[in-house]
Phi, psi and omega in degrees: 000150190276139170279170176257098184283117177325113170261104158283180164305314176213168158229149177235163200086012216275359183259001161270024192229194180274346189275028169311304172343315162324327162344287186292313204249002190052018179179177187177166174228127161235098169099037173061059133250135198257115178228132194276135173271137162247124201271356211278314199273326188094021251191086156282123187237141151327121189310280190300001165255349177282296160289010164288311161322323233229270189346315192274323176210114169003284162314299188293323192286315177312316212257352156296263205336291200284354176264329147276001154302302211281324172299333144284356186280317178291354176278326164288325132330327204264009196240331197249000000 
């Protein structure tokens, strides 16, 4: 029988751990759950509580989309 791996909801600190990685790439899998970084909290959440979250309120789903907007434009500046 298979074990069952703890997934929590979010981890916090993530820019002291090895899951810093996240940082760079704006998610990671940890124990085969896929988690989205928030760089504002320093917070990694579980992907499905995360878009449960973005789904339930508007405002947060507006203030995603532009801060990742904006996190990719500087980023595209920063390659030319």
């Amino acid at each position: 029988m298979c074990e069952q791996r703890y997934k929590p909801e979010r981890i916090y600190h993530v820019s002291k751990t090895q899951l810093s990685v996240a940082r760079h790439w704006g998610q990671c899998t940890y124990n085969g759950a896929l988690y989205h970084y928030d760089a504002v909290a320093d917070m990694l959440t579980r992907d499905d509580i995360f878009k449960e979250n973005l789904a339930q309120n508007k405002q947060l789903a507006d203030d995603h989309k532009k801060a990742e907007k904006e996190r990719f434009m500087s980023m595209q500046k920063d390659l030319f």
